[in-house]
C-alpha atoms as one frame of an Amber mdcrd trajectory, in Angstrom:
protein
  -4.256 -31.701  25.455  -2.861 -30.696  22.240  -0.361 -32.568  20.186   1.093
 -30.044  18.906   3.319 -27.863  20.739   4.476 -24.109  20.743   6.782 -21.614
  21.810   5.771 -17.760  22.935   8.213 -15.115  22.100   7.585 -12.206  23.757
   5.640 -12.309  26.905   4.929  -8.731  27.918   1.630  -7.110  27.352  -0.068
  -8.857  24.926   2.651 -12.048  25.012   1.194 -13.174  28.214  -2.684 -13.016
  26.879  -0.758 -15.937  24.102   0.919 -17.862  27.095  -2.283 -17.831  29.297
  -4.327 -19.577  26.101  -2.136 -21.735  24.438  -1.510 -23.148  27.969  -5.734
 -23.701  28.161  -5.410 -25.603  25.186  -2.387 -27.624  26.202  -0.100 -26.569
  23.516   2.299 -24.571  25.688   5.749 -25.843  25.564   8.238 -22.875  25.978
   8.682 -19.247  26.505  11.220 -17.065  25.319  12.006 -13.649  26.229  14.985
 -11.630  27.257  13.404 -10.282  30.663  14.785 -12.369  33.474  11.780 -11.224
  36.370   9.010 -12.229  33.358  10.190 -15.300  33.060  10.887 -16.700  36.614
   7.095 -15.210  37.567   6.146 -17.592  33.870   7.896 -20.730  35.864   6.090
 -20.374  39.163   2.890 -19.887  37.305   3.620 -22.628  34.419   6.210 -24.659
  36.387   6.342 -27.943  33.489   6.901 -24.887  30.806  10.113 -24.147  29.640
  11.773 -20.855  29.612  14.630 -19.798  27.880  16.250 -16.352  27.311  17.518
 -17.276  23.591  15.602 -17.535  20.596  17.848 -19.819  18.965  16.990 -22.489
  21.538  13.344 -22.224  20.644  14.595 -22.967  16.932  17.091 -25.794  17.679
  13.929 -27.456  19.802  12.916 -30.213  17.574   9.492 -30.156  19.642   8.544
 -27.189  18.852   5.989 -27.106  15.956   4.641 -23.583  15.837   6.443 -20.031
  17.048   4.284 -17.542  18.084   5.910 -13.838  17.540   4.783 -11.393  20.545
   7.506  -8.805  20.030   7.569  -4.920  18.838   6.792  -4.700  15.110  10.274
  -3.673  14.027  11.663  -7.344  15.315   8.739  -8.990  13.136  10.266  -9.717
   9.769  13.477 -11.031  11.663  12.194 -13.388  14.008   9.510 -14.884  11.677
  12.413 -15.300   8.960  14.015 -17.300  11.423  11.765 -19.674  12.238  10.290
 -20.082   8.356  13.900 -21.326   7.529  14.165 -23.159  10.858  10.553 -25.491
   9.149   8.580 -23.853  12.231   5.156 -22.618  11.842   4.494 -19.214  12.711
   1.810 -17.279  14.007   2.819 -13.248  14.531   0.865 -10.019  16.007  -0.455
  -7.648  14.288   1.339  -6.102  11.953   2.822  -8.553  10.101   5.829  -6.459
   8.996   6.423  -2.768   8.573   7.426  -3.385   4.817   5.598  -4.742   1.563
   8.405  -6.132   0.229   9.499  -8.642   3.306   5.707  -9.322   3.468   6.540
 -11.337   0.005   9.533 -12.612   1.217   8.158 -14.596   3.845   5.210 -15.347
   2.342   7.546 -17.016  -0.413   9.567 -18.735   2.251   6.383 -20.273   3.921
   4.737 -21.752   0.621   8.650 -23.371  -0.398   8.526 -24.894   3.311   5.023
 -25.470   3.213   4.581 -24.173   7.363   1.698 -22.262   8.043   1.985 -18.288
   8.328  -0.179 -16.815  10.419  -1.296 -12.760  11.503  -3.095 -11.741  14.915
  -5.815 -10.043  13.435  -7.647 -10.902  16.455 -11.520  -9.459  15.835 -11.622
 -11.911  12.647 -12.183 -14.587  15.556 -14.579 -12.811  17.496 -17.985 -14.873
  17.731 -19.374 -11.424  17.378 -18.117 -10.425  14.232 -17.932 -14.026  12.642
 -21.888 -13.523  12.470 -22.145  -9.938  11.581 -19.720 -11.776   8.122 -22.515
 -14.139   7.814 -25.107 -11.475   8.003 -23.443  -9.516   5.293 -22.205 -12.223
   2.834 -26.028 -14.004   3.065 -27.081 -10.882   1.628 -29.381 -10.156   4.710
 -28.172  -6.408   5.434 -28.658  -5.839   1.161 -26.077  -3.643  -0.521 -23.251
  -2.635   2.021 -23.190   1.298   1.384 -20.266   2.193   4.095 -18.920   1.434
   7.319 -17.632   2.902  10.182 -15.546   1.546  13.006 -14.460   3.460  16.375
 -11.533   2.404  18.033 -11.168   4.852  20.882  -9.801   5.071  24.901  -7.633
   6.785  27.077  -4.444   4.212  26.420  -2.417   2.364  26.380   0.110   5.385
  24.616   2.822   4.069  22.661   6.152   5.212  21.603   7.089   2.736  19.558
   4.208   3.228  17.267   1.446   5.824  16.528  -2.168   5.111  16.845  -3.156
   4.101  12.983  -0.178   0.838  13.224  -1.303   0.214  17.273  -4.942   0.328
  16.456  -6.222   0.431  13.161  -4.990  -3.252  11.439  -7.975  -4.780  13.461
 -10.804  -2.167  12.434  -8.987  -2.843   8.749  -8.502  -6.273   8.289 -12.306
  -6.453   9.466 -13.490  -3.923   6.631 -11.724  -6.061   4.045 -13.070  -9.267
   5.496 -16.455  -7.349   5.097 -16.269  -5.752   1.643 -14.454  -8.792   0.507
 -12.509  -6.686  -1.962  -9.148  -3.933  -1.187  -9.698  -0.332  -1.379  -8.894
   1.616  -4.604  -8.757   5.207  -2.422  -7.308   6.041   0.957  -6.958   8.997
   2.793  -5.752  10.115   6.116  -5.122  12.760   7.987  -3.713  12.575  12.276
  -2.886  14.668  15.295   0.233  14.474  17.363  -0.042  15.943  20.995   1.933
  14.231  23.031   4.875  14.041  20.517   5.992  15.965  17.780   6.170  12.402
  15.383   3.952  10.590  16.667   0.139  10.504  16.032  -2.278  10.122  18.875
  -5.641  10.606  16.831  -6.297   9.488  13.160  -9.284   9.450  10.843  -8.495
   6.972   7.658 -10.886   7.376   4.692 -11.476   4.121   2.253 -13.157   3.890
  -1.065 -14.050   0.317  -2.558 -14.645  -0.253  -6.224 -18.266  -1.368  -5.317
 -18.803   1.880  -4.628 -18.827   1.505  -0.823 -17.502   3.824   1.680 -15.585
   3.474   4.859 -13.947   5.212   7.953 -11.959   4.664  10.782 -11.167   6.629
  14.002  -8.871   5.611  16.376  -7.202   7.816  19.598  -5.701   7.421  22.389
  -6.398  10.401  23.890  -9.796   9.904  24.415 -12.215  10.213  27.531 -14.028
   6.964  27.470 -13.411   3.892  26.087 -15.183   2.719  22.353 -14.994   0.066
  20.156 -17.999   0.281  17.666 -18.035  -0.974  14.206 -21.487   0.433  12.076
 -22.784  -1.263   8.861 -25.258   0.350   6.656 -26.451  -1.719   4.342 -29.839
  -1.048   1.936 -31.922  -3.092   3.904 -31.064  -3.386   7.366 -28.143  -1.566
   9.437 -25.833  -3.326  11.918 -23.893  -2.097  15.151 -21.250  -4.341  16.685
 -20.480  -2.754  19.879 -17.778  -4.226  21.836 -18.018  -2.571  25.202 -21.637
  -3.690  26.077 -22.618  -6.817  27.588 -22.847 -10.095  25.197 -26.027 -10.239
  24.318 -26.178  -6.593  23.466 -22.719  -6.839  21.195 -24.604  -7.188  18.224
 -27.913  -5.361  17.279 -29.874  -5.011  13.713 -31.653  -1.739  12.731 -34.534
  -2.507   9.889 -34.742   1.568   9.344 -35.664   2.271   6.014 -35.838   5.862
   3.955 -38.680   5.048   1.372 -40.019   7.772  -0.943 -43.305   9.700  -1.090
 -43.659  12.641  -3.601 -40.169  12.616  -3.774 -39.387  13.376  -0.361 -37.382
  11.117   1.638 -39.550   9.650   4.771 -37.533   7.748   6.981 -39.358   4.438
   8.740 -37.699   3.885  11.974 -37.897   0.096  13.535 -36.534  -0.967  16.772
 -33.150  -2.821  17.293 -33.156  -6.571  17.399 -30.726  -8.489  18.877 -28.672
 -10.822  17.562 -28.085 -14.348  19.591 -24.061 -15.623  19.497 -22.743 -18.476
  21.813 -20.398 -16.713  23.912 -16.637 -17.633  23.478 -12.881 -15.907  24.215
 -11.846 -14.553  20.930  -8.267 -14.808  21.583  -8.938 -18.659  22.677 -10.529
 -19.674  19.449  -7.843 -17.539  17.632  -5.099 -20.190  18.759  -6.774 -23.127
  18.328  -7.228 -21.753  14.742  -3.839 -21.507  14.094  -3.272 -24.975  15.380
  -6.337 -26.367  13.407  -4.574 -24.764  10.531  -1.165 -26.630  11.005  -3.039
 -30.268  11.578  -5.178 -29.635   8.523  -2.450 -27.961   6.588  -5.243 -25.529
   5.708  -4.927 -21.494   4.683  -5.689 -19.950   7.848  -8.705 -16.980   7.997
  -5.920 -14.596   8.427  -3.045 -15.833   6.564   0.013 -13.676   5.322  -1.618
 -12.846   2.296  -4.503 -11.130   4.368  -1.805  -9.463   6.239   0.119  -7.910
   3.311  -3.534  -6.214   2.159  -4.144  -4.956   5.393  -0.100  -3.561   5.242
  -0.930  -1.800   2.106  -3.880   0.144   3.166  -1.526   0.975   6.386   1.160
   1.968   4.503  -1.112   3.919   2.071  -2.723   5.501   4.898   0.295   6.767
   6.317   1.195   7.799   3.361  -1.729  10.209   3.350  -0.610  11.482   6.575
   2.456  12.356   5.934   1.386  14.438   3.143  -1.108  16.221   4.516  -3.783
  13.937   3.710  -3.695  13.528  -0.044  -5.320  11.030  -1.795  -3.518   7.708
  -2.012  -4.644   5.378  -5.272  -3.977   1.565  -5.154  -4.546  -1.259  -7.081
  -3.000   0.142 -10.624  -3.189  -1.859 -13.492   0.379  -3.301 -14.235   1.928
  -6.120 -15.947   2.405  -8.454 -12.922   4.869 -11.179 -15.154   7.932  -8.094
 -15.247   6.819  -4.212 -14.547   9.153  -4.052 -11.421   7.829  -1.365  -9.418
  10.514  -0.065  -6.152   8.586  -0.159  -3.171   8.506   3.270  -2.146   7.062
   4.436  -5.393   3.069   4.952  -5.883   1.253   3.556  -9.033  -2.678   5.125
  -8.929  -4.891   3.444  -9.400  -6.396   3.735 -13.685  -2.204   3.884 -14.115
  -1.106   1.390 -16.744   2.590  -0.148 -16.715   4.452  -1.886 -19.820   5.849
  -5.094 -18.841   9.612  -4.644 -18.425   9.376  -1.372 -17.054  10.703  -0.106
 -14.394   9.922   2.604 -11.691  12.604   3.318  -8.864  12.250   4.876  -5.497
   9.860   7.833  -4.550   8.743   8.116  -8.307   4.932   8.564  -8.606   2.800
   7.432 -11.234  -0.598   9.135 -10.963  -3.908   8.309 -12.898  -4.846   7.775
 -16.208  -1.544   7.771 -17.650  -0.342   4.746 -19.449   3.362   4.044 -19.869
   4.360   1.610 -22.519   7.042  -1.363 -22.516  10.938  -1.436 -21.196  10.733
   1.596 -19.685  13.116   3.187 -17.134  11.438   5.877 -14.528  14.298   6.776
 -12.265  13.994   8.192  -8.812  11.918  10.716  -7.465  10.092  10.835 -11.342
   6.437  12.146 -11.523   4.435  11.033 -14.236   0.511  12.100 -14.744  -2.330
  12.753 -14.363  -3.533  11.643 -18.187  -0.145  11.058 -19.436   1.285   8.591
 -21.933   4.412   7.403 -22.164   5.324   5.308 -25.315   7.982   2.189 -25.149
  11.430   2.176 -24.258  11.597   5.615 -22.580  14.458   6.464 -19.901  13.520
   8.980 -17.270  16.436  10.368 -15.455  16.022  11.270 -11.975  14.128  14.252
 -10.592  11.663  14.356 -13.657   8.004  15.746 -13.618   5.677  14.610 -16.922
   2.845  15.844 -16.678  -0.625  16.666 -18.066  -0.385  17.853 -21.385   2.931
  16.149 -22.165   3.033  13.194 -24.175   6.332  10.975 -25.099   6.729   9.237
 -28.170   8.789   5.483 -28.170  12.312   5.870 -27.087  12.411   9.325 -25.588
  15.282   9.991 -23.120  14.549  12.691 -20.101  18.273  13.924 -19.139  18.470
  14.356 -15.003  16.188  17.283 -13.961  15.048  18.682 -17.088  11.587  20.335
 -17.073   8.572  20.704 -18.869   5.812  23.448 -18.570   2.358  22.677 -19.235
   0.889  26.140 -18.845   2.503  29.297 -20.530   2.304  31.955 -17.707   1.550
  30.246 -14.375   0.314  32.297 -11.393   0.330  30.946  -8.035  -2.752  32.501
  -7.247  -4.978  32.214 -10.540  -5.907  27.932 -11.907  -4.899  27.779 -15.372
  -5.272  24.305 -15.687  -7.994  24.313 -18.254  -5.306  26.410 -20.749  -2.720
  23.596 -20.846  -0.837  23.662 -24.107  -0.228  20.207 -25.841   3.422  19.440
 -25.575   4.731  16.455 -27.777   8.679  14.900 -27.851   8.493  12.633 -30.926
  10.323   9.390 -31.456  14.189   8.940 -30.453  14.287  12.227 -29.323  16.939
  13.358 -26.100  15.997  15.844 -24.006  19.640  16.725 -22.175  19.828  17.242
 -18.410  18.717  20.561 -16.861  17.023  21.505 -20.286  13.421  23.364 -20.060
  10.717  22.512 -22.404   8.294  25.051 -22.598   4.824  23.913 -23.265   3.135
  24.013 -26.307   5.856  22.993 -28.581   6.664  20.078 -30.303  10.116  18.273
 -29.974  11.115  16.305 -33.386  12.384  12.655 -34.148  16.030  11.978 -33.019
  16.332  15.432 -32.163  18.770  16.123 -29.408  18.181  19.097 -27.059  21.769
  20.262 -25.087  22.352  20.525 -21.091  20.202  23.817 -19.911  19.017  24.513
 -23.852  15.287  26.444 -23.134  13.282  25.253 -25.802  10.694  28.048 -26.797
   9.716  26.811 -30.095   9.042  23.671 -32.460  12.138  21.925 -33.472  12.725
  20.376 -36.275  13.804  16.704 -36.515  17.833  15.643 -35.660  18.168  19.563
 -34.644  20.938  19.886 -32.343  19.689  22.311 -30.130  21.744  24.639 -27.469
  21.352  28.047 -25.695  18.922  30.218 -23.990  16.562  30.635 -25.865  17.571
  27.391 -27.914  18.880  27.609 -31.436  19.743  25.108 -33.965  23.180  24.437
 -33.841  23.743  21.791 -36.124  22.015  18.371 -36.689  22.356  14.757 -35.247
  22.391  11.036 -36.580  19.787   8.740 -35.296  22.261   7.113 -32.855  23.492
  10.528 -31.184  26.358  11.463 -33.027  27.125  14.862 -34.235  27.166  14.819
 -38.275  29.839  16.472 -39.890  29.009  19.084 -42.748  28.604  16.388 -45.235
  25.944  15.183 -43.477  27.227  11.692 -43.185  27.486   9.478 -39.474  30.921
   8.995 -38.824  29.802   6.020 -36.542  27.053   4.138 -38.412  27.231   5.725
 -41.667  23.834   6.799 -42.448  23.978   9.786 -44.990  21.276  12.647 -44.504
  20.042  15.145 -46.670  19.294  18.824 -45.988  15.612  19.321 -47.187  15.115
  23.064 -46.501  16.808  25.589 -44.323  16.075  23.965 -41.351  14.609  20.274
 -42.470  16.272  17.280 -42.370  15.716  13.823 -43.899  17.527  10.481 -43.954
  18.392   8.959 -47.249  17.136   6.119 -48.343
């Protein structure tokens, strides 16, 4: 009998799996849901277990130590918020959350309470799979090349959520656990069938910086039922196969390919198996997470293992939605300010300034570096191989790209546009004739403008609203029209200068150089 007690919210599907094993243990104090017929059948099968149709009487229960968060995914973030503030510990299903960014927030609320946070990544705690770990991290399968892991039946079809969030966090969090590092690549592509949204089949590619390789398949819409998890490692190969009996689970392959004039030969061995004392997974899942709150101890799965399962998830759909394009994570950035919104994408090789920021649906792609205090509004592309110097603004609706470098302090007016190849075709690749295109220091590019590539923009020079740029221009040029013509010149701080070539505003005197060259006096 344990001395701690909990409370089950959410006793449906899987909810009732939670009730059935924290009662074995003896931890089982309430159960809250909102179904009336669930919970009178609960009483006649628990009758000294309370049950209780609101959540804020699990909260105001002084005897309740841990809450245990059985509900749809959407209701995550609110529930466990809840109960972090209310100094409960908390245990939740699979996913976490939906969203990065209340991923932190409650994983800042549970180290300021010090309570235990807790994800249902439930194959972490299978006896199964805690030895195929220890087969990997004692260095007995040799070099980890890839994995695969099959996660396939007919069912249980959801509406609520498509197969990659229903399935895939398990076959995920157990490839991390695995690799012991997070994936720099992901990419994913689905079907829907059943409904037009919704996937029912998805295949999720993942590339570690080791070098190794992974991929998962999940459906629902599949004619037999298989949950299979493969391991190829340099000197032996593993298969974790869920749906056989337990003392076939778990079998090592010692195949090798060794080389003979080179010409691969391939030595085949047969399958040993692998001897695990038998246990429920789900049983020694719970007791974890009260071992966890007696030894205030990190548990296997904590938050912080949920939020980098959440981010290949996220990145992954990601992928989907766009057609399965190659999502980089893990960017370099300067973690003490860069504020980065959390629907943009930072590749991974991008490098962030500290104090800049990036706003929503902007996209910074690989290789390009962008310097200090910088200000990327929304929907801004930057990259690949791009460099943006310090203290840049970059209105919204902005593309940089390859072949376009910003000097410090260059402002991007709202929707401008630069070219990077002189006469694009849709159906012939020109990208190996991009022409260099460089916007020196101070320099404003005005909203709507066009910069056509291969020109050069100069210092403090100030390009008007719609101007087409289709030649070098000189620095402080005031530039207007279509094509753009110098118009007149500009002070270093914006303003206009009169013919006398002295700032009405700041006061700095100029001096005309040549016909069109400009310098500031000394």
């Amino acid at each position: 009998m344990s001395k701690l007690k909990v409370a089950v919210i959410g006793s449906g599907y899987w909810g009732k799996n939670l009730v059935r094993n924290y009662d074995r243990i003896g931890a089982l104090k309430m159960i809250c849901d909102t179904n009336k017929d669930i919970l009178a059948n609960f009483k006649k099968q628990y009758p000294e277990v309370e049950t209780v149709f609101s959540y804020n009487e699990v909260l105001s229960n002084k005897g309740i130590d841990g809450v245990i968060i059985a509900t749809p995914a959407e209701t995550h973030f609110e529930l466990a918020h809840k109960a972090l503030k209310a100094g409960k510990h908390v245990y939740v299903e699979k996913p976490l959350v939906l969203n990065e960014a209340e991923a932190e927030q409650l994983i800042k609320i549970a180290e300021e309470k010090k309570r235990i946070l807790m994800v249902g990544h439930l194959l972490q705690y299978h006896p199964i799979f805690v030895e195929l770990r220890n087969l990997v991290s004692s260095g007995k399968l040799g070099r980890i090349n890839y994995i695969y892991s099959n996660r396939l039946n007919l069912g249980k079809i959801r509406r609520e959520e498509n197969i990659l969030w229903s399935f895939a966090p398990h076959d995920i969090s157990m490839i991390l656990s695995l690799t012991g590092e997070e994936p720099e690549k992901v990419i994913a592509t689905g079907g829907n069938y059943l409904h037009q949204h919704i996937a029912d089949v998805t295949t999720t590619h993942l590339e570690f910086p080791s070098g190794t390789k992974a991929h998962i398949f999940v459906s629902w819409l599949h004619p037999f039922k298989e949950q299979k998890m493969v391991v190829v490692g340099e000197g032996k190969m593993a298969v974790f196969d869920d749906t056989q009996p337990w003392e076939e689970k778990l079998l090592l392959y010692p195949h090798k390919v060794e080389w003979e004039n080179n010409v691969p030969v391939l030595n085949k061995a047969d399958a040993e198996r692998v001897e695990v004392l038998q246990d429920e997974p789900l049983f020694l899942e719970c007791k974890h997470f009260l071992d966890c709150i007696e030894s205030s101890v990190l548990p296997r799965t904590d938050a912080e293992e949920g939020l980098r399962v959440l981010k290949v998830l996220n990145a992954a759909q990601e992928s989907m939605n766009n057609r399965g394009c190659e999502v980089l994570l893990n960017a370099e950035t300067d973690a003490a300010s860069a504020q980065v919104h959390e629907t943009a994408v930072v590749d991974a090789g991008a490098v962030i300034g500290a104090g800049t920021k990036i706003w929503h649906f902007s996209h910074v792609m690989k290789n390009t570096t962008i310097g200090e205090n910088c200000n990327l509004g929304q929907n801004v592309v930057a990259g690949p191989d791009v460099t943006i110097g310090n203290g840049c603004k970059i209105q919204n609706n902005v593309s940089v790209y390859k072949g376009v470098t910003l000097e410090d302090d260059v402002f991007c007016g709202p929707s401008m546009v630069f070219t990077n190849v002189f006469n694009p075709r849709a159906h012939v690749n020109r990208m190996n004739e991009v022409r260099e295109t460089l916007i020196k220091k101070g320099a404003t590019l005005g909203a709507n403008s066009t910069i056509v590539c291969g020109n050069t923009v100069g210092r403090y020079a100030l390009i008007g609203a719609g101007a087409v740029v289709t030649k070098d221009v000189p620095d402080y040029a005031l530039m207007v029209g279509n094509p753009a013509k110098r118009n007149g010149w500009v002070c270093e701080c914006g303003e206009i200068l009169p013919q006398a070539l002295e700032c009405i505003s700041c006061t700095r005197r100029y001096e005309e150089t040549g016909k069109d060259s400009l310098t500031l006096c000394k």
